[in-house]
PyMOL Python script that loads the backbone (N, CA, C, O; Angstrom):
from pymol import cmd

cmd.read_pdbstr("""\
ATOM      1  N   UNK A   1      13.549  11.554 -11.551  1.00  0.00           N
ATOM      2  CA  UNK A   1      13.839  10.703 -10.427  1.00  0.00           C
ATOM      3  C   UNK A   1      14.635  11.521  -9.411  1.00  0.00           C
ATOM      4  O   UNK A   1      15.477  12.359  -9.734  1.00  0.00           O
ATOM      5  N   UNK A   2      14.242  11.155  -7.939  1.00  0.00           N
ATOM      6  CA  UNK A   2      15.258  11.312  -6.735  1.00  0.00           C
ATOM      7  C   UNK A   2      15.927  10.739  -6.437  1.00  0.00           C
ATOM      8  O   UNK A   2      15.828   9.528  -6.242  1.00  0.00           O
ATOM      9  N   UNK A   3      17.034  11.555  -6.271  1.00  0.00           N
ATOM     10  CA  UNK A   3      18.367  10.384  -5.358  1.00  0.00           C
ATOM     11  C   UNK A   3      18.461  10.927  -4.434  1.00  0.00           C
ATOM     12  O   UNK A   3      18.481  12.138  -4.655  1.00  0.00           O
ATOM     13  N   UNK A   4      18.561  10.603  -3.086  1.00  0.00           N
ATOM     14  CA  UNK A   4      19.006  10.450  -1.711  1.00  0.00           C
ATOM     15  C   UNK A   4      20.513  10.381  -1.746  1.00  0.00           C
ATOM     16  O   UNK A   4      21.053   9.284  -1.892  1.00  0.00           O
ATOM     17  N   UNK A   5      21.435  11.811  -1.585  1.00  0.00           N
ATOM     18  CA  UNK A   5      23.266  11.308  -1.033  1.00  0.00           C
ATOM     19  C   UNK A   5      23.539  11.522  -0.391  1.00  0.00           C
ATOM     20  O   UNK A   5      24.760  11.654  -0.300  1.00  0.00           O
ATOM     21  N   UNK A   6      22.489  11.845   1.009  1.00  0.00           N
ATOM     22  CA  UNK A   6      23.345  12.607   2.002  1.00  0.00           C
ATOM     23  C   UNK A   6      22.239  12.314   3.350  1.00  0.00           C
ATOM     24  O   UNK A   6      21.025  12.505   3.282  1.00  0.00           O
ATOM     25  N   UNK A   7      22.836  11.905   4.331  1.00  0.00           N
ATOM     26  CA  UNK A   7      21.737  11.816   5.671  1.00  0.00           C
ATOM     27  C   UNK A   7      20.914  12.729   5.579  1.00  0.00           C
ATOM     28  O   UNK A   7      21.458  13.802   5.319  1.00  0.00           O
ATOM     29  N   UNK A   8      19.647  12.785   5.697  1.00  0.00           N
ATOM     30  CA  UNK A   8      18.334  13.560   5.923  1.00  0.00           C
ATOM     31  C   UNK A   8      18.746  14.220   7.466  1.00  0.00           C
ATOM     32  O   UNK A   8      19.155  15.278   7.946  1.00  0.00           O
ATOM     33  N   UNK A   9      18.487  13.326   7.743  1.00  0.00           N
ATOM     34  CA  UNK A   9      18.764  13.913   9.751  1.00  0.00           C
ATOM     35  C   UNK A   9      17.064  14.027  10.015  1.00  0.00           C
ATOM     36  O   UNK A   9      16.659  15.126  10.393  1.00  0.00           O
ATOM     37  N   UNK A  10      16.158  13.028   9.843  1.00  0.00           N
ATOM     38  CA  UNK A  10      14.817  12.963  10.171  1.00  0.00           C
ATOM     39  C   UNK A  10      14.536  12.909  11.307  1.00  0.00           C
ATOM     40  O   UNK A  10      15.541  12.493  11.885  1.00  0.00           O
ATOM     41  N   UNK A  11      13.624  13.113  12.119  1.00  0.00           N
ATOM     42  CA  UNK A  11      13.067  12.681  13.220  1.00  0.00           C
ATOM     43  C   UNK A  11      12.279  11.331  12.524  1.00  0.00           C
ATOM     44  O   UNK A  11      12.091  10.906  11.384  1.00  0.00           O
ATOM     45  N   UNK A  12      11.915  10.899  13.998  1.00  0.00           N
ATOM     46  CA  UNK A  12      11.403   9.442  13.979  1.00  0.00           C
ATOM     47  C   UNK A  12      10.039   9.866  12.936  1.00  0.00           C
ATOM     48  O   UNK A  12       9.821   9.320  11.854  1.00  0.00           O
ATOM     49  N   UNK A  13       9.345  10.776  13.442  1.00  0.00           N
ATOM     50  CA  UNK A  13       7.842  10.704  12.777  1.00  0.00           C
ATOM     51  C   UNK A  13       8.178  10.900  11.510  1.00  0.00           C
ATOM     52  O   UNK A  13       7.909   9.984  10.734  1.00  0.00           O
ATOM     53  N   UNK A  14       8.786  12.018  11.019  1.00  0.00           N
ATOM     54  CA  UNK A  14       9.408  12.347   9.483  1.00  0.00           C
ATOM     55  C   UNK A  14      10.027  10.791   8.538  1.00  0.00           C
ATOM     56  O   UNK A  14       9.733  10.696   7.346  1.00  0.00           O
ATOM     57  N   UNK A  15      10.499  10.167   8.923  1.00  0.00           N
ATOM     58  CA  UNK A  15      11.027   8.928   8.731  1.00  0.00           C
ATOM     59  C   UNK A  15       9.702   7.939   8.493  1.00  0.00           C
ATOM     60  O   UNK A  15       9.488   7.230   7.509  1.00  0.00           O
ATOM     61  N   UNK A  16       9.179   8.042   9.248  1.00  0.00           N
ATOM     62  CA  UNK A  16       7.977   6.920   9.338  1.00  0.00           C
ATOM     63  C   UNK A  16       6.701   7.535   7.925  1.00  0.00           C
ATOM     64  O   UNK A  16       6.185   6.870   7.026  1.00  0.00           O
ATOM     65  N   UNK A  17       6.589   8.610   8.167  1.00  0.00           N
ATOM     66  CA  UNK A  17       5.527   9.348   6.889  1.00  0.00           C
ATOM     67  C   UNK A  17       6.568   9.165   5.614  1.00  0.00           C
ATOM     68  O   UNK A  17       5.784   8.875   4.710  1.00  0.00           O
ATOM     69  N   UNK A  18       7.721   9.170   5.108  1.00  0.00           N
ATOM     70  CA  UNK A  18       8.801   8.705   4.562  1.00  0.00           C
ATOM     71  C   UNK A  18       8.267   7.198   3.767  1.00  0.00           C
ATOM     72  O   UNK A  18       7.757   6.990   2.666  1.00  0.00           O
ATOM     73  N   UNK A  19       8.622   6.386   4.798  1.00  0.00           N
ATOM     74  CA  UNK A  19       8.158   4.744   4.301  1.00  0.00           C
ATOM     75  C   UNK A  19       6.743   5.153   4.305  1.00  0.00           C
ATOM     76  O   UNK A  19       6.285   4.589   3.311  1.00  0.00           O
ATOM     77  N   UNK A  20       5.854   5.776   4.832  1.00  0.00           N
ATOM     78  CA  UNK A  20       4.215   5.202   4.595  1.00  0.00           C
ATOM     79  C   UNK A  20       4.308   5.829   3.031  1.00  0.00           C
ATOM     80  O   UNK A  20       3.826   5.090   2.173  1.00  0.00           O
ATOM     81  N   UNK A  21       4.750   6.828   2.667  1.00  0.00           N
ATOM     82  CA  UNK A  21       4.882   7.196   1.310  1.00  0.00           C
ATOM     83  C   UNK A  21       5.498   6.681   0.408  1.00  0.00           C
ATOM     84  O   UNK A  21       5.028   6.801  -0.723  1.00  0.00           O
ATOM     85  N   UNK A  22       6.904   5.845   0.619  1.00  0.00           N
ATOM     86  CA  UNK A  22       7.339   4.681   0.048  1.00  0.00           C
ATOM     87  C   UNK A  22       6.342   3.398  -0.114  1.00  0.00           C
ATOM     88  O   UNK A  22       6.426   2.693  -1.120  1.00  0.00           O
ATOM     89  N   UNK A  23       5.461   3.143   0.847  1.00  0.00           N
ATOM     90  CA  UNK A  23       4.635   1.892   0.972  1.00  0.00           C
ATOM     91  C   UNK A  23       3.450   2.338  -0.160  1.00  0.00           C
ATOM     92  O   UNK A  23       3.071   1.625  -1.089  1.00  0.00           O
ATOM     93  N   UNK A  24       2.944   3.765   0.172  1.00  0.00           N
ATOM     94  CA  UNK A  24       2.088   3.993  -0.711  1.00  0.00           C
ATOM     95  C   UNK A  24       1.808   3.382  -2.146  1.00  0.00           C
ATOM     96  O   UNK A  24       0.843   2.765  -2.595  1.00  0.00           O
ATOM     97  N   UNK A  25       3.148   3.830  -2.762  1.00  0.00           N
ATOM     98  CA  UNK A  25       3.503   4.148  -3.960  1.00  0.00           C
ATOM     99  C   UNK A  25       3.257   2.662  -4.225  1.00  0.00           C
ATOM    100  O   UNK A  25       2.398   2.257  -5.009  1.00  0.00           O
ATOM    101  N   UNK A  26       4.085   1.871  -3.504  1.00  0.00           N
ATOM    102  CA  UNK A  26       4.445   0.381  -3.887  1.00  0.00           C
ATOM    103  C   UNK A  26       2.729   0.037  -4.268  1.00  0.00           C
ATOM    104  O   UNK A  26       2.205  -0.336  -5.317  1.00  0.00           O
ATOM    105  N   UNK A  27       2.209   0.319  -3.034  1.00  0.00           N
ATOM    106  CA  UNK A  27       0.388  -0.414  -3.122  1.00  0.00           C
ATOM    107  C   UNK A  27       0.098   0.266  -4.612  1.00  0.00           C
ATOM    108  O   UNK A  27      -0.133  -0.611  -5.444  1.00  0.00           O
ATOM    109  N   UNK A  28       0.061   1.359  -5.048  1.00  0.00           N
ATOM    110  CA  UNK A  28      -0.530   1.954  -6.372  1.00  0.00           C
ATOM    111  C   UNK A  28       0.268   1.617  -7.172  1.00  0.00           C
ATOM    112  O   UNK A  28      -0.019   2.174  -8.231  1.00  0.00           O
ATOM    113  N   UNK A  29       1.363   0.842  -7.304  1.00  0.00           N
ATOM    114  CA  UNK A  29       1.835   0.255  -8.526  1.00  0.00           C
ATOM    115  C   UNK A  29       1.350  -1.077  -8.647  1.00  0.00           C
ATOM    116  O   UNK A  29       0.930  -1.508  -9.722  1.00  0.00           O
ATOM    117  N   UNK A  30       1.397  -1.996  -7.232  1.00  0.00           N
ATOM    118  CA  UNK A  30       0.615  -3.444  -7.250  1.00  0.00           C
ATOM    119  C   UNK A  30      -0.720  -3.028  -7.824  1.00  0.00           C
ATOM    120  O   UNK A  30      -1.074  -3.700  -8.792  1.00  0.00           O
ATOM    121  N   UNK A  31      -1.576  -2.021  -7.419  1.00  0.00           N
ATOM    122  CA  UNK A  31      -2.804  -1.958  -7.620  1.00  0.00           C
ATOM    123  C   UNK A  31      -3.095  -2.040  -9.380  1.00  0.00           C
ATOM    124  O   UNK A  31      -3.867  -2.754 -10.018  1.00  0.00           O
ATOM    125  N   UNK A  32      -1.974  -0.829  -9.885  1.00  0.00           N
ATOM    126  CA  UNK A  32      -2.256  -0.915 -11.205  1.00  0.00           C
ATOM    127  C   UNK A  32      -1.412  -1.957 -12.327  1.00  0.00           C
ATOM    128  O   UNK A  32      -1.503  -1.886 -13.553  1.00  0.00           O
ATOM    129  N   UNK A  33      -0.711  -2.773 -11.671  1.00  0.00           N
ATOM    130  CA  UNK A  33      -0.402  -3.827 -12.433  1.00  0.00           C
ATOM    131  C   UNK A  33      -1.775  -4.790 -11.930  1.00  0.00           C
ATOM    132  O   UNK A  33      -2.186  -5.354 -12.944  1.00  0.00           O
ATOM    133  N   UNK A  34      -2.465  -5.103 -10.952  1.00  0.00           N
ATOM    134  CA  UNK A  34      -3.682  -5.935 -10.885  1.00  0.00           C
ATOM    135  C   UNK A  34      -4.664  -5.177 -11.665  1.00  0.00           C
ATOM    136  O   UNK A  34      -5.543  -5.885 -12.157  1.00  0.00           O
ATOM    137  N   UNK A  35      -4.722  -4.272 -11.839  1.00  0.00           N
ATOM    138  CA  UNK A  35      -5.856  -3.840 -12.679  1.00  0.00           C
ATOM    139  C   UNK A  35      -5.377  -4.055 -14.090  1.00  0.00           C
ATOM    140  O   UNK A  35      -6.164  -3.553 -14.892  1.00  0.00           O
ATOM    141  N   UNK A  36      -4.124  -4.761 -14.769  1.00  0.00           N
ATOM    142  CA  UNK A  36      -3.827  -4.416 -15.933  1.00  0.00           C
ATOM    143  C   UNK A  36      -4.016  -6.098 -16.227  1.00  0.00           C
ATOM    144  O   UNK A  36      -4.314  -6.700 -17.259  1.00  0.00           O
ATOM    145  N   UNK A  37      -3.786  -6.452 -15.197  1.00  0.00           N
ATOM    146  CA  UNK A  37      -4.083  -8.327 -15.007  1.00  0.00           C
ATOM    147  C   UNK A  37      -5.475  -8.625 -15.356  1.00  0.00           C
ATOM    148  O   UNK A  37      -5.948  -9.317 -16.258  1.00  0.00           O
ATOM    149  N   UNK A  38      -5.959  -8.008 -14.522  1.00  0.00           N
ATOM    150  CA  UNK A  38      -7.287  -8.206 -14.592  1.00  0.00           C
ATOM    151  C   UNK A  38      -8.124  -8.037 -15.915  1.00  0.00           C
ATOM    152  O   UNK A  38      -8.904  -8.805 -16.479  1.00  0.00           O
ATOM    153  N   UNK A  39      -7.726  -6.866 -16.191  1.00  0.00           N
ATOM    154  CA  UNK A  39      -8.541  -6.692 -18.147  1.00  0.00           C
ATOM    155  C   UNK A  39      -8.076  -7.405 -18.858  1.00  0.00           C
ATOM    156  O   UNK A  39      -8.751  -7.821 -19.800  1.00  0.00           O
ATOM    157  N   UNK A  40      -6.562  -7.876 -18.658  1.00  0.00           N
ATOM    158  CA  UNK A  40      -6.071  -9.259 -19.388  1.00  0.00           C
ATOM    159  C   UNK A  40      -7.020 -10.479 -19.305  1.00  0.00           C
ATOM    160  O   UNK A  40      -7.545 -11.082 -20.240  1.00  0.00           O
ATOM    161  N   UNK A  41      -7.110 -10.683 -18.116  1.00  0.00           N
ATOM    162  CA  UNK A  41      -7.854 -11.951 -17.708  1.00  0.00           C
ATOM    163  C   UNK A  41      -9.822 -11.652 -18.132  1.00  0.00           C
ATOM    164  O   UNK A  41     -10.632 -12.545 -18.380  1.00  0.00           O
ATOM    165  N   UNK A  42      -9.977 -10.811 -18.106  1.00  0.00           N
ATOM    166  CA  UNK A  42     -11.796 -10.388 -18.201  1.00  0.00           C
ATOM    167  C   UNK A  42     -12.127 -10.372 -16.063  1.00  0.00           C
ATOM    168  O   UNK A  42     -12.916 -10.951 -15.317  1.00  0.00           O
ATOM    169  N   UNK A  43     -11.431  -9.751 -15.949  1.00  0.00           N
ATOM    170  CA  UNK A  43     -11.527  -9.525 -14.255  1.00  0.00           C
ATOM    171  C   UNK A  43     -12.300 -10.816 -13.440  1.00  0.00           C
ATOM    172  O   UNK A  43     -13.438 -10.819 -12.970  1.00  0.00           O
ATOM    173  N   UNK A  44     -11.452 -11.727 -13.439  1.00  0.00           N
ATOM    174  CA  UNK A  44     -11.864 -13.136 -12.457  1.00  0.00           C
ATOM    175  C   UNK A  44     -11.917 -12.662 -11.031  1.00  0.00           C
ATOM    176  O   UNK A  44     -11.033 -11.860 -10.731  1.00  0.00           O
ATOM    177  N   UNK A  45     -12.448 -12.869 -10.447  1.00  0.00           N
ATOM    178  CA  UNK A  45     -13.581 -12.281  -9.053  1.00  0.00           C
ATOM    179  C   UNK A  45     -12.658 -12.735  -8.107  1.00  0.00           C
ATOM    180  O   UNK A  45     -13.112 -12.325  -7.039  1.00  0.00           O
ATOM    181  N   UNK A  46     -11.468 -13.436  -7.849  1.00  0.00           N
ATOM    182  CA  UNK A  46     -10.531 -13.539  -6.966  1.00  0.00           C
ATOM    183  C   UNK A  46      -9.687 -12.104  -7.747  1.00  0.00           C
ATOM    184  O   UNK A  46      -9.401 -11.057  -7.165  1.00  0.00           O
ATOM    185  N   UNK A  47      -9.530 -12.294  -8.580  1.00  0.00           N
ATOM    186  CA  UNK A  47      -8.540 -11.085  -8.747  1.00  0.00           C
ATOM    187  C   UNK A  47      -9.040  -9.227  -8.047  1.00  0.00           C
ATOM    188  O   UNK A  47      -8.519  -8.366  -7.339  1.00  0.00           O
ATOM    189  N   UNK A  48     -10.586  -9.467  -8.959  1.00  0.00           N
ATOM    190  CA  UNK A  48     -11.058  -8.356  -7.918  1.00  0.00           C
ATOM    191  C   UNK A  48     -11.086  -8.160  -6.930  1.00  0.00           C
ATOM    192  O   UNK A  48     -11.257  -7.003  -6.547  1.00  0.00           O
ATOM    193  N   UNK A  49     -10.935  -9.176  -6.069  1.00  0.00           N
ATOM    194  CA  UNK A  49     -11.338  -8.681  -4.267  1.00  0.00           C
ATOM    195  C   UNK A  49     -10.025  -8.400  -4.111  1.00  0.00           C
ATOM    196  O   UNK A  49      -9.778  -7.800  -3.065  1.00  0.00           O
ATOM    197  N   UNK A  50      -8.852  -8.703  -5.002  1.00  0.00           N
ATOM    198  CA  UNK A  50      -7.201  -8.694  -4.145  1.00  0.00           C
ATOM    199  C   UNK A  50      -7.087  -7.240  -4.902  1.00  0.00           C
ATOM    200  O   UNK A  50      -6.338  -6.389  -4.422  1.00  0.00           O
ATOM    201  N   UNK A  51      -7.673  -7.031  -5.828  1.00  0.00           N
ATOM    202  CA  UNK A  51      -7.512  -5.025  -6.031  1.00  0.00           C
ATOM    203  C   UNK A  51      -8.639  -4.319  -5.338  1.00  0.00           C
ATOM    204  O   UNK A  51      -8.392  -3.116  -5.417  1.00  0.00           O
ATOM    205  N   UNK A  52      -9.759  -4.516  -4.696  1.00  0.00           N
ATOM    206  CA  UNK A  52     -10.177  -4.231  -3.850  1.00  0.00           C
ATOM    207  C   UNK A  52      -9.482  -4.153  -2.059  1.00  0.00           C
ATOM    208  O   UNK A  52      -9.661  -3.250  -1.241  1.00  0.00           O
ATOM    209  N   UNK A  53      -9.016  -4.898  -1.964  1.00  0.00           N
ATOM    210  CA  UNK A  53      -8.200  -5.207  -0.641  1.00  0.00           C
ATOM    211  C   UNK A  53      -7.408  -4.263  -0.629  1.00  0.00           C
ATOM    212  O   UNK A  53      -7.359  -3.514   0.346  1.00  0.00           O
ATOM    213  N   UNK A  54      -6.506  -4.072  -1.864  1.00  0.00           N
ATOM    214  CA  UNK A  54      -5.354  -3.169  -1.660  1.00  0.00           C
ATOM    215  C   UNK A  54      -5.770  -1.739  -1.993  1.00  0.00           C
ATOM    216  O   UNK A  54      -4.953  -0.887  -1.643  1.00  0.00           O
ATOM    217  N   UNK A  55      -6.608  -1.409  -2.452  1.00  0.00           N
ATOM    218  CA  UNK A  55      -7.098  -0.202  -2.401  1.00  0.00           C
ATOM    219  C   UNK A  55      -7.779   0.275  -1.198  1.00  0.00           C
ATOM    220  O   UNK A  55      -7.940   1.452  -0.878  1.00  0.00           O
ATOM    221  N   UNK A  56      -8.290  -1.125  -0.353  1.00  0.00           N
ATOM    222  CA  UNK A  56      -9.060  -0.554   1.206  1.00  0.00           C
ATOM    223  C   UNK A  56      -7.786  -0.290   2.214  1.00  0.00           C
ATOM    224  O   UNK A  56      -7.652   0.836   2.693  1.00  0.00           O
ATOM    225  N   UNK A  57      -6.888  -1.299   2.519  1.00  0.00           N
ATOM    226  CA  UNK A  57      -5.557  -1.111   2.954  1.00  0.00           C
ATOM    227  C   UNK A  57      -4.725   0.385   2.269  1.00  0.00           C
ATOM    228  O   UNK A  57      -3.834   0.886   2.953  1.00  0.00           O
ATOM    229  N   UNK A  58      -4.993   0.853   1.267  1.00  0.00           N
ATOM    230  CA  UNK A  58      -3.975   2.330   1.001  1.00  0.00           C
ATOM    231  C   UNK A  58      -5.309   3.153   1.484  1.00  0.00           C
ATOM    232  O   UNK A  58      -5.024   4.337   1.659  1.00  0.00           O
ATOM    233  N   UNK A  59      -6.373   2.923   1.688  1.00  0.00           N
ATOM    234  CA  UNK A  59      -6.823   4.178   2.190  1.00  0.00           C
ATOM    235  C   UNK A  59      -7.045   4.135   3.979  1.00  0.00           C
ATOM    236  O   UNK A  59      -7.247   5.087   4.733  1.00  0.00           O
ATOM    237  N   UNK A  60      -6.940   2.905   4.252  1.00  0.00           N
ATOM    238  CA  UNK A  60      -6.622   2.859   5.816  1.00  0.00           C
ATOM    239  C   UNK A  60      -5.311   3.462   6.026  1.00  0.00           C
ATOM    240  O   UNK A  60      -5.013   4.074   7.052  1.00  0.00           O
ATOM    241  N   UNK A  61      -4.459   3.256   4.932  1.00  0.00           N
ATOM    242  CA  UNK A  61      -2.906   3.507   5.889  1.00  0.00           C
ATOM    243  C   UNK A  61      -3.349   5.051   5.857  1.00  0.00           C
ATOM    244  O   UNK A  61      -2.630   5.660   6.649  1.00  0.00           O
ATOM    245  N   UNK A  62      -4.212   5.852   5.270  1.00  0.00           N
ATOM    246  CA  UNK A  62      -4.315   7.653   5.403  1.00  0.00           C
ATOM    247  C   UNK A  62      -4.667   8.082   7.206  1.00  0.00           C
ATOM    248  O   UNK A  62      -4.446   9.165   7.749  1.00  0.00           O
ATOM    249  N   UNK A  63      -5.208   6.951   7.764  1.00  0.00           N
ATOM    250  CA  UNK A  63      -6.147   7.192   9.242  1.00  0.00           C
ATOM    251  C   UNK A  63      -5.387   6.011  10.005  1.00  0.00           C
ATOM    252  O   UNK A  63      -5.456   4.791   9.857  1.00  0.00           O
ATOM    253  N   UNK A  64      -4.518   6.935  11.012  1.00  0.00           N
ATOM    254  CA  UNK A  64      -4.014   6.580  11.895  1.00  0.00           C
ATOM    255  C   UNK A  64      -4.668   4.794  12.353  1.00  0.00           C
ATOM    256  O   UNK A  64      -4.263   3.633  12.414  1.00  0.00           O
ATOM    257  N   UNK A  65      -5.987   5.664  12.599  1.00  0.00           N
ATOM    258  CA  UNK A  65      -6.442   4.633  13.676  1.00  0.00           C
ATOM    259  C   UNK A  65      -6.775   3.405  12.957  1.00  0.00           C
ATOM    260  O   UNK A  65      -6.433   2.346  13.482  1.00  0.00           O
ATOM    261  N   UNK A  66      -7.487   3.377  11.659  1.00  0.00           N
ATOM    262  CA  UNK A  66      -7.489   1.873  10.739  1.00  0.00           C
ATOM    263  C   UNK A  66      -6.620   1.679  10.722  1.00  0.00           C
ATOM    264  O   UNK A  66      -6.555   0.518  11.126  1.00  0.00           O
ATOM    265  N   UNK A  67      -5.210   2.182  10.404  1.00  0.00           N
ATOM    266  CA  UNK A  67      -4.270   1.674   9.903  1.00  0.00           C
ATOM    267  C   UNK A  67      -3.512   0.552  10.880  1.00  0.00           C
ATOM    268  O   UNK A  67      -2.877  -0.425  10.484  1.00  0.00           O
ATOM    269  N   UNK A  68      -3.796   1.033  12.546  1.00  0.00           N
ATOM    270  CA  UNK A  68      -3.556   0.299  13.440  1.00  0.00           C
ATOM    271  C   UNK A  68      -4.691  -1.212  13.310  1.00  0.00           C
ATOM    272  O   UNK A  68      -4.111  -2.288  13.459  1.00  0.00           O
ATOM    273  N   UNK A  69      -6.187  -1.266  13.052  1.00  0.00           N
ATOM    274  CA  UNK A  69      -6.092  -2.310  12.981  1.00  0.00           C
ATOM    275  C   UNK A  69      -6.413  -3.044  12.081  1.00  0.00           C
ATOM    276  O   UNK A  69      -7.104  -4.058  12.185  1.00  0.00           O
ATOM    277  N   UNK A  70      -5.780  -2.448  10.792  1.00  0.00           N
ATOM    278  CA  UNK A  70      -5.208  -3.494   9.871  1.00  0.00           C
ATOM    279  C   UNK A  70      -3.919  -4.108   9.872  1.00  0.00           C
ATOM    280  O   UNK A  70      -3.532  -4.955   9.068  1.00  0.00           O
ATOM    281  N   UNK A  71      -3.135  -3.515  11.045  1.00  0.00           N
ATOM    282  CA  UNK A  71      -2.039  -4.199  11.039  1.00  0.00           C
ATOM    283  C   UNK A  71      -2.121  -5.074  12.295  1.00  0.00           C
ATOM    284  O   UNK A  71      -1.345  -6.021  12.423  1.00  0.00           O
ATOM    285  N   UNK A  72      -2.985  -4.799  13.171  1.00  0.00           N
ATOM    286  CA  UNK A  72      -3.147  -5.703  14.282  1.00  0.00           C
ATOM    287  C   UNK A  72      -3.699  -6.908  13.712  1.00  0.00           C
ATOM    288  O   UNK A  72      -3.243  -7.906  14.269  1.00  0.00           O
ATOM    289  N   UNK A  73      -4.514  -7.154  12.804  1.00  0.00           N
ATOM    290  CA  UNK A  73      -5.096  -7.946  11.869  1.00  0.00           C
ATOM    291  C   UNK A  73      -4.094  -9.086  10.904  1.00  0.00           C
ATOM    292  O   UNK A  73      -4.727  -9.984  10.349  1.00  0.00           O
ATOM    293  N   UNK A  74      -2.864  -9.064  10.743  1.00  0.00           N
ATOM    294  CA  UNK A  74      -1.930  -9.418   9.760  1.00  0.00           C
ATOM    295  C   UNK A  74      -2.460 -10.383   8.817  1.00  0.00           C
ATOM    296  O   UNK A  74      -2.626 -10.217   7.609  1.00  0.00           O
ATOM    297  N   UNK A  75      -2.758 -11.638   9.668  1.00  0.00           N
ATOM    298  CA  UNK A  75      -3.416 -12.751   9.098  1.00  0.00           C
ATOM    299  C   UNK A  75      -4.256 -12.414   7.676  1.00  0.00           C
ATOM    300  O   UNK A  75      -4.254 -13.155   6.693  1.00  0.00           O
ATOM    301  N   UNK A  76      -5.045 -11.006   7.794  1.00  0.00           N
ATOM    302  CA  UNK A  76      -6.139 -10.554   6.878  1.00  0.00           C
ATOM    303  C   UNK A  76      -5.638 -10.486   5.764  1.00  0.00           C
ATOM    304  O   UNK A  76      -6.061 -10.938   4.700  1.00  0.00           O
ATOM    305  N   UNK A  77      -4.437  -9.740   6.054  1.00  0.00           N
ATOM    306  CA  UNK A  77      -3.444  -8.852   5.313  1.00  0.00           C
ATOM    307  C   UNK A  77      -2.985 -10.189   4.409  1.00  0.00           C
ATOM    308  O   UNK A  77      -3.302 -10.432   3.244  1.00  0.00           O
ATOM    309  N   UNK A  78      -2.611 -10.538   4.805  1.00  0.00           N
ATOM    310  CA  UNK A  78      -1.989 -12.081   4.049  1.00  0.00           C
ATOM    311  C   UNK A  78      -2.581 -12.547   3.282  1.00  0.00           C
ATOM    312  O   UNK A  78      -2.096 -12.879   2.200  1.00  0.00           O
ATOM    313  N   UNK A  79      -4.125 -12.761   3.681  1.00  0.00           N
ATOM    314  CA  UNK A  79      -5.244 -13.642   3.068  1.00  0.00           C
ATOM    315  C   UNK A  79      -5.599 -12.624   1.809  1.00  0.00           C
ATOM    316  O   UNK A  79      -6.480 -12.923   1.003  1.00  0.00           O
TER     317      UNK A  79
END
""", "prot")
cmd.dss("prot")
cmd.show_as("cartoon", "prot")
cmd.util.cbc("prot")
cmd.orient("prot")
């Protein structure tokens, strides 16, 4: 594990690739606790599309430009 004790002194962009790599991580741990749900359950077809979703959303957040409109989108995001 990392610990953080001391100001980074980031620039804005450094900071922001920071959380998208924090966000990452989070999506591939949701992803693989839904995939661990899912073989529990015999993969019920709502469950698949919501580990499908989050696997299309972590590979948009890689490209600038999807990533903008999946977030212009929120509502989606939600659903």
């Amino acid at each position: 594990m990392v610990e953080i004790i001391k100001a980074l002194n980031l620039t804005p962009e450094q900071e922001a690739l920071v959380d998208l790599h924090s966000f990452l991580n989070v999506l591939n741990v949701l992803s693989a606790e839904m995939d661990l749900l899912a073989l529990h359950l015999d993969r019920p077809e709502p469950l698949k599309r919501g580990i499908g979703a989050v696997h299309e959303f972590a590979r948009a957040l890689q490209d600038p430009f999807q990533a903008r409109l999946w977030v212009r989108d929120i509502d989606a995001i939600h659903q």
